[in-house]
C-alpha positions in Angstrom: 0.0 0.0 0.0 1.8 3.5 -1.1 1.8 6.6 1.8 -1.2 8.7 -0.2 -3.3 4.8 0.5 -2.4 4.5 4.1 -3.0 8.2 4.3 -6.4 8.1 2.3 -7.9 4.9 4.9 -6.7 6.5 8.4 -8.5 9.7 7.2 -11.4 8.0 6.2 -11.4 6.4 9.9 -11.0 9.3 11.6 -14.0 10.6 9.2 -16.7 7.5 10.7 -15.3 6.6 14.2 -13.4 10.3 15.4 -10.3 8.1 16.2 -8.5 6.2 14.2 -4.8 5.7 13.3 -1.9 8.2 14.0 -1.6 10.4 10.2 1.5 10.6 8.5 1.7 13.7 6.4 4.5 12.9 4.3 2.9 12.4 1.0 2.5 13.7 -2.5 -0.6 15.6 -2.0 -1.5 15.7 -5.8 -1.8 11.9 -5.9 -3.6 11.6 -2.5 -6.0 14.0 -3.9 -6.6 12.0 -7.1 -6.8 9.0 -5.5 -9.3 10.7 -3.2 -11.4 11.9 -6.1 -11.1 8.7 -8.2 -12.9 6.7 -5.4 -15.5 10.0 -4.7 -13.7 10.4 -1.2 -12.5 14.1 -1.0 -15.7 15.7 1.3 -14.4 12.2 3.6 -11.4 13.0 3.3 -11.3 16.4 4.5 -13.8 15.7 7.2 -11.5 12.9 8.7 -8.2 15.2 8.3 -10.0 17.5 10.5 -11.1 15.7 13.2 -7.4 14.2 13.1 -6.7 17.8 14.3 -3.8 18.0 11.4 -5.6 20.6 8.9 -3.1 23.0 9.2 -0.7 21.5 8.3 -2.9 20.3 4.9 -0.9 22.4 2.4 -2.9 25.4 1.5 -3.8 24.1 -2.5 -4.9 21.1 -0.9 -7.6 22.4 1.5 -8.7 24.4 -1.2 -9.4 21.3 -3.4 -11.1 19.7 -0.4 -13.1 22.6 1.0 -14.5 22.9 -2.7 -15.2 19.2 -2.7 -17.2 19.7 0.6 -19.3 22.6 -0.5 -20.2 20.6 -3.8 -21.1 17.3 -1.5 -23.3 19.5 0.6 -24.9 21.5 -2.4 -25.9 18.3 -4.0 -27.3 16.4 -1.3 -29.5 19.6 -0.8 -30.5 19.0 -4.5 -30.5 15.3 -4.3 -33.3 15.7 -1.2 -35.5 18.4 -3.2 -35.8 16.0 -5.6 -36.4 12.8 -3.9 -38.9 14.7 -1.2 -40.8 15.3 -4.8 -40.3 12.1 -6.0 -41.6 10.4 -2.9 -45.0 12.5 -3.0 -45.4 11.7 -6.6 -45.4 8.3 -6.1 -47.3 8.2 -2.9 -50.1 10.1 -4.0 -50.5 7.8 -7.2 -49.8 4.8 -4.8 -46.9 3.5 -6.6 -44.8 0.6 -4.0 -40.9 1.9 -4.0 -38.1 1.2 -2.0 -35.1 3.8 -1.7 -31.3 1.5 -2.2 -28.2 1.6 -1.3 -26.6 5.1 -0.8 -30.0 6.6 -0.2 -30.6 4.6 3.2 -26.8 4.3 3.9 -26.1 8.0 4.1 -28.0 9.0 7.0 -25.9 6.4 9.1 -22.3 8.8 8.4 -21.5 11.3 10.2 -23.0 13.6 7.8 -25.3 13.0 5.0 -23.3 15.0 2.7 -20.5 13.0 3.4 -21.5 9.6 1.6 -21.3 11.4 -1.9 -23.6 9.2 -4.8 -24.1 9.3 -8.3 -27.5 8.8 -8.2 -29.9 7.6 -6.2 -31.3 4.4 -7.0 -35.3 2.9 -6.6 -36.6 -0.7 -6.3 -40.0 -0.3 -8.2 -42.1 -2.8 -10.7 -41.8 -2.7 -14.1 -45.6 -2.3 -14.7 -45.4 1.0 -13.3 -42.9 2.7 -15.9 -45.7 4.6 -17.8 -46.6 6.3 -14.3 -43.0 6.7 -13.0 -42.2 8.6 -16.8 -45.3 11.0 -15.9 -44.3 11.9 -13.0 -40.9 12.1 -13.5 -41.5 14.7 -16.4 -43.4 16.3 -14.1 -40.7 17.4 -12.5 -38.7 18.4 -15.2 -36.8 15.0 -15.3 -35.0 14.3 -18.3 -35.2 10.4 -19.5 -31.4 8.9 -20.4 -29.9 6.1 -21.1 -32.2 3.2 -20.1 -32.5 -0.7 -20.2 -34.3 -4.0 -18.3 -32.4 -3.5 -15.4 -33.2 0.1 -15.4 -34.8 4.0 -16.1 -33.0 6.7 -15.5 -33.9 10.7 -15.3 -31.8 13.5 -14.9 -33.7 15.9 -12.6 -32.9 20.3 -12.1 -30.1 20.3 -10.2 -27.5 17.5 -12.0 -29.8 14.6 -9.6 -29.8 11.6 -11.9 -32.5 8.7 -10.5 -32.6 5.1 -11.7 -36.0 3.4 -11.4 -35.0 -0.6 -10.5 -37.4 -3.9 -11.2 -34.6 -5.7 -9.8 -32.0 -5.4 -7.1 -29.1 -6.6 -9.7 -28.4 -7.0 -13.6 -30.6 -10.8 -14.3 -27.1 -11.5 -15.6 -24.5 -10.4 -13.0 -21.4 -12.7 -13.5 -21.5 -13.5 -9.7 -25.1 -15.7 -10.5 -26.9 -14.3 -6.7 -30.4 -15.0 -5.9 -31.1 -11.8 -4.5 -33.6 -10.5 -7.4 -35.9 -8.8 -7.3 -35.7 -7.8 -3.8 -39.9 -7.3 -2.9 -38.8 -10.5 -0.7 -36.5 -8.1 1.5 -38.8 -5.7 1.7 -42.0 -4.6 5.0 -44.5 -2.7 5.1 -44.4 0.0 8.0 -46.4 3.1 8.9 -44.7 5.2 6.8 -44.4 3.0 3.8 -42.2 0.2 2.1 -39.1 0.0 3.4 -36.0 -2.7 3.2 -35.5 -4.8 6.1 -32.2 -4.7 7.7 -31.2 -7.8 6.5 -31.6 -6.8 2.9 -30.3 -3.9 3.3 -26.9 -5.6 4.3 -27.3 -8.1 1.5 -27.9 -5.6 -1.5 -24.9 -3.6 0.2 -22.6 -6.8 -0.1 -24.0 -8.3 -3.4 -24.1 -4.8 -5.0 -20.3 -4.6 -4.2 -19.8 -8.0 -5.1 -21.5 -7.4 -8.4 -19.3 -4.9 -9.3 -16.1 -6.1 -8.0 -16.2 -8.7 -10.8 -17.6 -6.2 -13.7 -14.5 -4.7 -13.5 -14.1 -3.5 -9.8 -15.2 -1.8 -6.5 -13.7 1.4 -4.6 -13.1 1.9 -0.8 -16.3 3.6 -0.5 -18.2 0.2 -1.0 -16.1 -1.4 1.7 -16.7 1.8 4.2 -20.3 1.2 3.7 -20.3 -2.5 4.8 -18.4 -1.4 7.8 -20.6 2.1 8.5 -23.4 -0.7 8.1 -22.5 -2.9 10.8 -21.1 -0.5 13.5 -23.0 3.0 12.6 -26.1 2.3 11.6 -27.4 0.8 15.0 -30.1 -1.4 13.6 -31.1 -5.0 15.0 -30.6 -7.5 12.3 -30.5 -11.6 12.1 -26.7 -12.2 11.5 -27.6 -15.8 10.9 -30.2 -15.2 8.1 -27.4 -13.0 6.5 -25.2 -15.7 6.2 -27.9 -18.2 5.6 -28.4 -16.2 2.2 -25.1 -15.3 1.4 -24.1 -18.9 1.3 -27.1 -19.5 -1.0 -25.5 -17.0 -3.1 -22.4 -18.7 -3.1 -20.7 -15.2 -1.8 -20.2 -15.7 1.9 -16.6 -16.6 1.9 -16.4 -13.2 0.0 -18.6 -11.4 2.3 -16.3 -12.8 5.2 -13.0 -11.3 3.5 -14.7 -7.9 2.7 -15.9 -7.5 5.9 -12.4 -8.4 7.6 -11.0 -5.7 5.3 -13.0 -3.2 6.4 -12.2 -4.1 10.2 -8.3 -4.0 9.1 -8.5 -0.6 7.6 -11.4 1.3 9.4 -11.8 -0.7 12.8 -9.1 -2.4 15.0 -8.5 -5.9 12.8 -5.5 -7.1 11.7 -4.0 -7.3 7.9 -2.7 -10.5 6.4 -1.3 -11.1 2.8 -4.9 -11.9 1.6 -6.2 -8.9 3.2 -3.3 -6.7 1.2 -4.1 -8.3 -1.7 -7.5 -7.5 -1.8 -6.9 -4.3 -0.5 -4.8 -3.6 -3.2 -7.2 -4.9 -5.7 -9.5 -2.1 -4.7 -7.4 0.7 -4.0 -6.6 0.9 -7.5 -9.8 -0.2 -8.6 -11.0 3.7 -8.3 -15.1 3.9 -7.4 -16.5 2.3 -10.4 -13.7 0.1 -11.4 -11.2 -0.1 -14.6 -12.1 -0.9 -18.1 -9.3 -3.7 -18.7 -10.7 -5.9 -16.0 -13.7 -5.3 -17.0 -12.8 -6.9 -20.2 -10.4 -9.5 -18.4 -13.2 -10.6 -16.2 -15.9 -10.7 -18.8 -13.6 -13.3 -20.6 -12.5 -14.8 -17.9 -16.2 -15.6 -16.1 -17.3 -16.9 -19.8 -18.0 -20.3 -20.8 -14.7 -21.5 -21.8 -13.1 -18.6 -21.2 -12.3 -17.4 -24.4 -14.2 -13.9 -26.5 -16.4 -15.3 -28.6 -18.0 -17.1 -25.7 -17.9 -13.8 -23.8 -19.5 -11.3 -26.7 -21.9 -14.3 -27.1 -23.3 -13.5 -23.4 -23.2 -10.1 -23.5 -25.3 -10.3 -26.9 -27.4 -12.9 -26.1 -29.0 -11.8 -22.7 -31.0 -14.9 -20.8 -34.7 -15.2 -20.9 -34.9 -13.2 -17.9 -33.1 -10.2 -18.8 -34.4 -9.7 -22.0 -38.0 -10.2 -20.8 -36.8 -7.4 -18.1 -35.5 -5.2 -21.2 -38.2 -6.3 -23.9 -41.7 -6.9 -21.7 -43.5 -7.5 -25.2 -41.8 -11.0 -24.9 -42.6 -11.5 -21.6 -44.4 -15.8 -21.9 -43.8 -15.5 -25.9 -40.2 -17.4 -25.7 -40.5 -17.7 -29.8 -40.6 -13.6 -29.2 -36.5 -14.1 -28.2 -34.8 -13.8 -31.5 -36.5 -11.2 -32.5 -35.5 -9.0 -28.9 -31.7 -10.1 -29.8 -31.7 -8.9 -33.1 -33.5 -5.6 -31.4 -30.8 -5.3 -28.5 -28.2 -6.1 -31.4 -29.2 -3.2 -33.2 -29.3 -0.6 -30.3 -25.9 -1.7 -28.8 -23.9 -1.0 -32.1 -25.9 2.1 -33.2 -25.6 3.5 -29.3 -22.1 1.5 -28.6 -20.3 0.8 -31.6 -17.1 2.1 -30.9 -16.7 1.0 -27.5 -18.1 -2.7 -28.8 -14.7 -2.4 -31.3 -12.7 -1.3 -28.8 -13.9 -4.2 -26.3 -13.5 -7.1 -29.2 -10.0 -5.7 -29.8 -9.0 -5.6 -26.0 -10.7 -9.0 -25.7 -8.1 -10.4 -28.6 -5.0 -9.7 -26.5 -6.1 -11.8 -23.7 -4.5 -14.8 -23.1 -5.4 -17.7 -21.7 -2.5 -17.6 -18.8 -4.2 -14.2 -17.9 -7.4 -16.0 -17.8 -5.8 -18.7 -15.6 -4.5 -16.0 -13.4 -7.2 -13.8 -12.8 -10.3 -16.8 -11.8 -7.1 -17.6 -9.5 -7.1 -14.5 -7.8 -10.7 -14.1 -7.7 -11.1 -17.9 -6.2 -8.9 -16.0 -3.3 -11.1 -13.4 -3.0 -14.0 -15.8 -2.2 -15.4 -15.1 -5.6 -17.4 -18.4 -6.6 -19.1 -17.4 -10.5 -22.2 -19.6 -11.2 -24.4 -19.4 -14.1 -27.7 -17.2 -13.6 -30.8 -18.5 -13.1 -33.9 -17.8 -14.6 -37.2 -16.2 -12.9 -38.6 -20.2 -11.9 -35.2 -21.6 -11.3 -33.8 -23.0 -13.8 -30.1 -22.3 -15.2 -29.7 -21.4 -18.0 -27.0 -20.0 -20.7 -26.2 -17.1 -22.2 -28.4 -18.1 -25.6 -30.9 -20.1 -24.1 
C-alpha cells in the first residue's frame, strides 16, 4: 500500500469513528487527492483530516481542493433531497410501492449526510409502473437517459440523476446471486415500504460483489459495509445474513470484505490476503477499470475465451431480456427477434466501445485467464451461471 493509501484509509477512519490511526503527512498531495477523487472520497477526506486535528498542516492548495469538494457534497445532497422529497409525494399520491437503495438509506448512518457522496440515487419499483414513473418524473422536469431492463433513468434540475429498479441486480450479473428482485426483502411499515435490515446488508454486499467482478469496487463500498455494521445501530439476524449469502455462493467473500473493512477502518488485523484485496480495490478507483472489466468478462465466460464472452453479452438470458423487452414476456418464440433488437441498439448507441472491447478481448491470453479466476477464487469469488425467474439455469443463448 503506497503513503497517499495508508494516508487516504486513516482519514477515512477518523471521518466515521473520530479516532483512528496516527496520520502521517509525508505524502505527495496531488496523488492523494486523485486518488481521493477517483474513489469520490475528498468531502471524507477532508472531514477525517479535520477531526485528526492536522488541517493545518494540509498544504494550503490542498484544502482548497477539499473545501471545494465539501461545499459541492453538501450543495448536491440539498438537490439530491429536493428531488427525492418530490419524487416520494409523486409516487405516494398515485400509490406506486418503491423502495429507496443503497446510498440513499446508507447516508443517513455517516457522520453527515453530505459525506457519503452518490451518483445517483437508486429505486426498487415494478416494471408495470414505468408509464406512471415517466409521468411523474417529467413532471418534474426530469430528463429520461440512457435506459434498459435492469433500469430507467432521469436526470432531474439540479444534476440529480435517479434510476427506477425492477430488480436489485443486472438478471445476468457474472457472480449468479439470488437476491432478485428484492420485494422478498422488503416490510410494510407506517410510513411506507421500506427494506428490512437484512436486505439492506445483503444488497450492500451483493451490490459490491457485483461490481467487483464487472471490473471492480472502490473503498467507498467497503466503508459502507463497515458504516453498516457499527453505525447504523439497527437489529438485524446475523444468521439469516449468512444463511443467504451462502445460498448465493458469496459468503466466503462477504467474510474477507468485511475483515478488510475491520483491518483498515476498525481495529482488525491485515494478512497477505487482506493486502491483496486491499490492493485490488485501491486501484480499482469507485467504479472500477475498463481492462478488467474486459479480463473478467472473458474470464467468467463459458470456456473462457471472446467469442463465448460477446456471445453472453449479446445474447442476454430469458430473464433479462424479458426485463428489457416486456413485449416478450411468456412468448419465448418472441426471443430472437428482442436479440436482433438489443443487437441493433448496442452497435448504433455502442459501436465504438463494442470495437474497442472485441479488440481488447483479442490480446487476452489464456494464462491471464488462468490468473485472474485464480485470484478471484482467493477473494471468495465463486461465479455460477444465472438462473432464470422459476429456477432453472440457463446459458447465455438459451
Amino acid at each position: 500500500m503506497t503513503k497517499e493509501s495508508e494516508l487516504l484509509i486513516a482519514a477515512l477512519g477518523w471521518a466515521v469513528t473520530g479516532k483512528n490511526k496516527e496520520l502521517s503527512l509525508s505524502v505527495d498531495w496531488e496523488k492523494l487527492l486523485r486518488l481521493a477523487k477517483r474513489h469520490m472520497l475528498l468531502p471524507l477526506l477532508g472531514d477525517g483530516l479535520q477531526k485528526a486535528g492536522c488541517w493545518e498542516s494540509v498544504p494550503q492548495e490542498a484544502v482548497k481542493t477539499l473545501q471545494k469538494a465539501a461545499m459541492h457534497a453538501v450543495y448536491h445532497d440539498v438537490q439530491t433531497e429536493h428531488i427525492r422529497a418530490k419524487l416520494e409525494k409523486g409516487l405516494k399520491e398515485d400509490k406506486i410501492p418503491y423502495v429507496f437503495l443503497k446510498g440513499s438509506v446508507l447516508k443517513y448512518d455517516y457522520p453527515e449526510p453530505a459525506l457519503r457522496t452518490m451518483c445517483d440515487m437508486d429505486v426498487l419499483v415494478h416494471t408495470e409502473d414505468y408509464p406512471a414513473i415517466e409521468r411523474i418524473s417529467r413532471g418534474l422536469q426530469g430528463v429520461p437517459g440512457h435506459s434498459d431492463g435492469n433500469h430507467r433513468n432521469y436526470l432531474f434540475p439540479g444534476g440529480v440523476e435517479v434510476e427506477f429498479h425492477p430488480n436489485l441486480i443486472h438478471q445476468d450479473t457474472p457472480v449468479g446471486t439470488d437476491i432478485n428482485p428484492g420485494w422478498q426483502y422488503t416490510e410494510q411499515t407506517p410510513d411506507g415500504i421500506r427494506m428490512t435490515e437484512e436486505g439492506i446488508y445483503l444488497n450492500t454486499l451483493c451490490h459490491l460483489a457485483n461490481h467487483f467482478v464487472l471490473g471492480g469496487v472502490g473503498v467507498r463500498f467497503v466503508l459502507d459495509v463497515w458504516v453498516n455494521r457499527h453505525l447504523r445501530k439497527k437489529t438485524i439476524d446475523w444468521e439469516k445474513v449468512e444463511e443467504e449469502l451462502s445460498r448465493f455462493s458469496l459468503l466466503d467473500f462477504a467474510k474477507n470484505i468485511e475483515t478488510l473493512a475491520e483491518c483498515w477502518f476498525g481495529a482488525g488485523q491485515s494478512s497477505p490476503l487482506l493486502e491483496e484485496l486491499g490492493e485490488y480495490i485501491l486501484t480499482s478507483g469507485s467504479h472500477g477499470r475498463e481492462d478488467r472489466a474486459v479480463l473478467n468478462s472473458v474470464s467468467l465466460s463459458k470456456g473462457g475465451n471472446r467469442v463465448s464472452a460477446l456471445w453472453g453479452k449479446i445474447f442476454y438470458s430469458r430473464a433479462e431480456m424479458e426485463d428489457r423487452f416486456p413485449w416478450c414476456k411468456g412468448k419465448p418464440w418472441l426471443l430472437p427477434v428482442a436479440w436482433c433488437a438489443r443487437a441493433f441498439k448496442a452497435v448504433k448507441r455502442h459501436g465504438d466501445l463494442i470495437v474497442k472491447w472485441c479488440k481488447s478481448t483479442g490480446k487476452i491470453s489464456r494464462d491471464e485467464v488462468s490468473e485472474q479466476l485464480a485470484l478471484l477464487k482467493r477473494f471468495g469469488i465463486e461465479p455460477k451461471t444465472p438462473k432464470s425467474k422459476n429456477g432453472q439455469t440457463q446459458g447465455g443463448g438459451s
